[in-house]
C-alpha positions as CSV (number, residue, x, y, z in Angstrom):
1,X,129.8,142.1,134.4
2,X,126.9,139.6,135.0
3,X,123.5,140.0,136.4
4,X,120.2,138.8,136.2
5,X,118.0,141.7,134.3
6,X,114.3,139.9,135.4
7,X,114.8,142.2,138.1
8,X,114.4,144.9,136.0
9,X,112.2,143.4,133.7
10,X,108.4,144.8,133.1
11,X,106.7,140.9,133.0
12,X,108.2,139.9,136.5
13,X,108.0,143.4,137.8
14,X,104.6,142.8,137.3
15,X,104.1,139.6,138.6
16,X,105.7,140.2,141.2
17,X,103.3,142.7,142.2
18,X,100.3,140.9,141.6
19,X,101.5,138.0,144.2
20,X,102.7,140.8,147.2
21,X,99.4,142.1,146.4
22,X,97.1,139.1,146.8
23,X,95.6,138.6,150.4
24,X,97.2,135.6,152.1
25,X,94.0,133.2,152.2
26,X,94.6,133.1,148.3
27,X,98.3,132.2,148.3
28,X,97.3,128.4,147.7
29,X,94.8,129.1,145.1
30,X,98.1,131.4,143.0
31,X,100.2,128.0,143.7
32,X,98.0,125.7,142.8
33,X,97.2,127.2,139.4
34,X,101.3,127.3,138.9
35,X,101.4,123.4,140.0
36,X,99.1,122.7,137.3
37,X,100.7,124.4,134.9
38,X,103.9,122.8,134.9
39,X,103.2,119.5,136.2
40,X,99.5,119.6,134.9
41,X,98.7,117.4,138.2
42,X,96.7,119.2,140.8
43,X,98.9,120.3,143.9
44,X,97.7,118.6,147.2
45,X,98.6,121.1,149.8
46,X,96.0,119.6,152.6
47,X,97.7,115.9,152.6
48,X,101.4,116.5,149.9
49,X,102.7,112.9,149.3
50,X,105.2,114.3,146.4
51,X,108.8,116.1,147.9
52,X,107.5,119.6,145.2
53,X,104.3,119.5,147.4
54,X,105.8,119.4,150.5
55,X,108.2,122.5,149.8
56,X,105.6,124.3,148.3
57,X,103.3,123.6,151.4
58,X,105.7,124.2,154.0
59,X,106.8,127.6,151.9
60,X,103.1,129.0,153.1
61,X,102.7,127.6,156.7
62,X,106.3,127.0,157.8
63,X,107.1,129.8,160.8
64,X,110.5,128.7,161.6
65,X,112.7,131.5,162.1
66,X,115.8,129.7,162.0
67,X,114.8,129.5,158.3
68,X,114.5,133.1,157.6
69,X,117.7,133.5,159.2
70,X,119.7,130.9,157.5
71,X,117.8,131.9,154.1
72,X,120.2,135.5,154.8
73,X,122.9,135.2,153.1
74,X,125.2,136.8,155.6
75,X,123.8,135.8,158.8
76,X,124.3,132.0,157.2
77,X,128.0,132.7,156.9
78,X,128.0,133.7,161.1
79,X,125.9,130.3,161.6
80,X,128.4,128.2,159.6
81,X,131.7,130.1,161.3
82,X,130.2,129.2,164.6
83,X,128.8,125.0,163.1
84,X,131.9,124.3,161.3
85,X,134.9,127.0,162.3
86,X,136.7,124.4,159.6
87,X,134.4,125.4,156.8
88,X,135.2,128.6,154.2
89,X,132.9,131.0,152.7
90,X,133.9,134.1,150.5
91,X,134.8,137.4,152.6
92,X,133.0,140.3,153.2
93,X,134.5,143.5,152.7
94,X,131.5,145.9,153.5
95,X,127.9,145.7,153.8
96,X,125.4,148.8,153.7
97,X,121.6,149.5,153.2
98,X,121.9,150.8,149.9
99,X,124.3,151.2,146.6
100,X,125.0,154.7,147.0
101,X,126.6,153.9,150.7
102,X,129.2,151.3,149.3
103,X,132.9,152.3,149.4
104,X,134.7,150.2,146.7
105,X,137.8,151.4,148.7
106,X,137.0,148.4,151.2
107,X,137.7,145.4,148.5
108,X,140.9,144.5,146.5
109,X,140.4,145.2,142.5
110,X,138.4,141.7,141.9
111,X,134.8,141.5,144.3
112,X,131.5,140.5,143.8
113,X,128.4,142.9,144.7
114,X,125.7,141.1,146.4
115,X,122.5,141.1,148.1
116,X,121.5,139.2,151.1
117,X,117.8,138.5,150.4
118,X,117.3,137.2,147.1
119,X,118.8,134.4,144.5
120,X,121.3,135.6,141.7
121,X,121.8,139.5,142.4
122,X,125.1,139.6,141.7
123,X,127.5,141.6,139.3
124,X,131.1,140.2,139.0
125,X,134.0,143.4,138.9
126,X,136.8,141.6,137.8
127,X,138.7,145.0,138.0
128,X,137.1,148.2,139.4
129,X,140.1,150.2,137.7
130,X,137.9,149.9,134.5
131,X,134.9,150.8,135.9
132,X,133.1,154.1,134.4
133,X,130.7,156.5,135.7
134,X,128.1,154.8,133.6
135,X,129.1,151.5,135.0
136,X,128.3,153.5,138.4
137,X,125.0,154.5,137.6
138,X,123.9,151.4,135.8
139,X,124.6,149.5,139.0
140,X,122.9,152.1,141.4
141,X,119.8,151.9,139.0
142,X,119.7,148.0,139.3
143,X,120.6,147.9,142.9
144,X,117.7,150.4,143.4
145,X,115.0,147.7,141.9
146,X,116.7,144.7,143.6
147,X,116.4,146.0,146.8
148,X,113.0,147.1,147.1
149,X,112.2,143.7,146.2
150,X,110.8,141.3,149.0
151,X,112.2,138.0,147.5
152,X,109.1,136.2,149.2
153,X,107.0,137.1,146.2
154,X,109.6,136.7,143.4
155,X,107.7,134.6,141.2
156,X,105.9,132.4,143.7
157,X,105.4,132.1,147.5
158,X,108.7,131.8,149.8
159,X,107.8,132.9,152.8
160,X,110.8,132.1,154.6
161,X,112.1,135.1,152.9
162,X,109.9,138.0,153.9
163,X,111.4,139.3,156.8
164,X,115.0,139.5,155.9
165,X,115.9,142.5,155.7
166,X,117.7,143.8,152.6
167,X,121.4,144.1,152.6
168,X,124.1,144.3,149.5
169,X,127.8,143.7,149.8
170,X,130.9,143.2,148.3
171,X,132.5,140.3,148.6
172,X,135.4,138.0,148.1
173,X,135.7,137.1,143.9
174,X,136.9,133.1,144.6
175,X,138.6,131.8,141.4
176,X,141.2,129.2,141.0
177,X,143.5,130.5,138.1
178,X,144.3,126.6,137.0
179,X,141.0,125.4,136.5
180,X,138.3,127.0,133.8
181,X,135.1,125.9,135.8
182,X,134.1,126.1,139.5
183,X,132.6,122.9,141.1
184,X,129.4,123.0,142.9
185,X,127.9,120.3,145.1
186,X,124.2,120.6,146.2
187,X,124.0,118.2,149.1
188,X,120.0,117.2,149.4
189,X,119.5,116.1,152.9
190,X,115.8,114.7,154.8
191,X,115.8,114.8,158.8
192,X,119.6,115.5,158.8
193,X,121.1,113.1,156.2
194,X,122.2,113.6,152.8
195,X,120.3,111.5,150.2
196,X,122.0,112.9,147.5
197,X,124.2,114.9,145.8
198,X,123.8,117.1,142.3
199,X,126.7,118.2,141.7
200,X,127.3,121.1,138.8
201,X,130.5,122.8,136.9
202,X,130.5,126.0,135.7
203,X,132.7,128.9,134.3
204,X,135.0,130.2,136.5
205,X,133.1,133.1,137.2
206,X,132.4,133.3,141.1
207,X,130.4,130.4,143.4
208,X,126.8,130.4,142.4
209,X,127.0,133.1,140.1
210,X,126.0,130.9,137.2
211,X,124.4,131.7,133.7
212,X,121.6,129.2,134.0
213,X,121.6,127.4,130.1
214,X,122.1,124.1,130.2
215,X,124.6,124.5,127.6
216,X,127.1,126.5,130.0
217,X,126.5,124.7,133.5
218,X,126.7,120.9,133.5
219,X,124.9,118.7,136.6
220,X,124.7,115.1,137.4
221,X,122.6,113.0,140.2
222,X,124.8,110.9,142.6
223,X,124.0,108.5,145.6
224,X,125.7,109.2,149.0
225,X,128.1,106.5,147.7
226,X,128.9,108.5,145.0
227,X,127.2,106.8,142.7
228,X,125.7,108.0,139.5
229,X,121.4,107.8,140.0
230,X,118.5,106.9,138.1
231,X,117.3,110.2,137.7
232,X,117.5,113.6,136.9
233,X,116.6,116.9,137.9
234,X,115.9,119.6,135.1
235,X,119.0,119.6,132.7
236,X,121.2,116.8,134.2
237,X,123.7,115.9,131.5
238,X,126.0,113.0,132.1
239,X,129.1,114.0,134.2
240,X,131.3,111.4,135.4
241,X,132.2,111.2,139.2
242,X,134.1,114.1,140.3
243,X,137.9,113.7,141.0
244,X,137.9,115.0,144.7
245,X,139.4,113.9,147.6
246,X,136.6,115.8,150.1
247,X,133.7,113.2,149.0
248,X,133.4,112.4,152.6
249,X,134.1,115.6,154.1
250,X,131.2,117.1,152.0
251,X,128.5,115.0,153.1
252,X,129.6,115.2,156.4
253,X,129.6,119.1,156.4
254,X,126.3,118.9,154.9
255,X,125.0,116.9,157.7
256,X,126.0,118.8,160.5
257,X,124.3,121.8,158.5
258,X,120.9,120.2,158.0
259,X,120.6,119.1,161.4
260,X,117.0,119.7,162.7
261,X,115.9,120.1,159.6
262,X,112.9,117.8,157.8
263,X,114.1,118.8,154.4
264,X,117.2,121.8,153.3
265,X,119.6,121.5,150.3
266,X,123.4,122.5,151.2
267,X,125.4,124.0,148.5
268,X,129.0,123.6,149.2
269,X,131.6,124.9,146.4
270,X,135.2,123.2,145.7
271,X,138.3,125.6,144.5
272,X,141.0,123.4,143.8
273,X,141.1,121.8,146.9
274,X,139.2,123.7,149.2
275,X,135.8,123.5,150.1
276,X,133.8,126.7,151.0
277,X,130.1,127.4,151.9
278,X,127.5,128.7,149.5
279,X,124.2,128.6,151.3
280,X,121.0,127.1,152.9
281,X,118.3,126.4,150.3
282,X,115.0,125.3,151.5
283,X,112.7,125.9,148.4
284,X,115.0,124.8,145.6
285,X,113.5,125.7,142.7
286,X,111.1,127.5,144.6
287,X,109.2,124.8,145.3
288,X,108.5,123.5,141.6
289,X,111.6,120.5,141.8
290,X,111.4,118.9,138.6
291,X,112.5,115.2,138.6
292,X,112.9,112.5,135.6
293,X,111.1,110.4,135.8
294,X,109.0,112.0,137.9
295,X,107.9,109.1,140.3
296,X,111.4,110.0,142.4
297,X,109.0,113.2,143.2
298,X,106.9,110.8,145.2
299,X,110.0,108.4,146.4
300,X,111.5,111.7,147.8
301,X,108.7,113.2,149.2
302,X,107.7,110.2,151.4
303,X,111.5,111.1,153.1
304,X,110.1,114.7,153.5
């Protein structure tokens, strides 16, 4: 089993808090102290030039709706069936307002609980025959904190989050028994084109259901041409070019998703040979994108 504990954990509980609790007219003030202290640059949120501005900025004064419903994790899987009928995305078996009101009866032995409103909820059952009754409760007590959590002030300001409303569901485990890593490709697109692609392997856990070390999951920057780049972002490490044949057919699924929208990263998974959806993310990072060097910040930002 694998889940995120800072949900659970005093120091973000706590944070947490404090940002629900400030009063709007403050919310730059919070983000501009974070700016500083990781870029130590201040954050321009009156005239961004830099891509981490102009997330951050739009995070606080965007009011697109469309946003808020493709930041939902299940109503982005009934957008994509009815964009691209083509395009896969894990199953769900059941969804319900709370823990307590799932029926584990409604998946096969391997699923994935999750929740809709918020990044890395997860727990992987890779056989609910072994489960316990401490299992049981362990998961009900988590579950419990996660979903009283409006993922809008988890850890900064996200906006497009607050009024989804909270949601957890099992869903399909996706595995492909010949290969030990899963192959994840997030498609960056500005104005409905993809500029490019970091693309990450992990274990073969479940899509997007990743221990974040940089030791465990690998990424590399390429060009639309599939081409490595000239930067980085956080822990890129050197992979070669991935051996698929769905390079085109990734870029041009990301593209029909982005359409009509300034700035939104596509994750797309691979399994073998398939391709399958993973989600709409519009604050990577939450905002705080960290390139190397960090004049592509700039570069990108003007595409914004």
């Amino acid at each position: 089993m694998i889940y995120n504990e800072n949900y659970t954990h005093p120091k973000y509980k706590n944070w947490y808090y404090f940002l629900k609790h400030v009063p709007p007219p403050f919310y730059p003030l919070v983000l501009k102290h974070l700016y500083k202290e990781k870029f130590h640059v201040p954050l321009n949120l009156l005239e961004p030039q830099r891509l981490s501005e102009k997330i951050l900025k739009s995070c606080l004064d965007d009011k697109d709706i469309k946003k808020t419903k493709l930041t939902d994790k299940l109503k982005a899987k009934e957008y994509v069936k009815n964009v691209i009928p083509d395009l896969k995305y894990a199953k769900v078996y059941q969804i319900a307002d709370s823990f307590n009101e799932l029926d584990f009866s409604f998946a096969p032995n391997s699923f994935v609980i999750k929740t809709n409103h918020a990044w890395k909820t997860h727990i992987l059952v890779q056989d609910k025959r072994l489960l316990k009754s401490t299992d049981y409760n362990e998961f009900k007590q988590y579950y419990k904190s996660v979903l009283s959590i409006n993922y809008a002030y988890w850890g900064s300001y996200e906006l497009q989050y607050k009024n989804i409303t909270p949601k957890i569901f099992l869903e399909e485990y996706l595995c492909f028994e010949n290969e030990g890593f899963i192959k994840e490709y997030e498609v960056y697109c500005f104005k409905g084109k993809p500029m490019f692609i970091n693309y990450l392997i992990s274990p073969n856990y479940t899509p997007d259901l990743f221990n974040c070390q940089s030791d465990i999951v690998k990424s590399q920057i390429f060009d639309t041409n599939w081409e490595q780049a000239n930067f980085k972002i956080r822990f890129s490490s050197g992979l070669s070019t991935p051996d698929t044949k769905n390079k085109e057919l990734i870029l041009t699924y990301a593209e029909k998703l982005s359409y009509g929208f300034d700035f939104v990263r596509i994750d797309i998974f691979e399994i073998g040979d398939e391709l399958y959806f993973g989600e709409f993310t519009f604050s990577p990072y939450s905002g705080f994108i960290t390139f190397i060097p960090e004049k592509f910040d700039l570069i990108y930002g003007q595409k914004y």
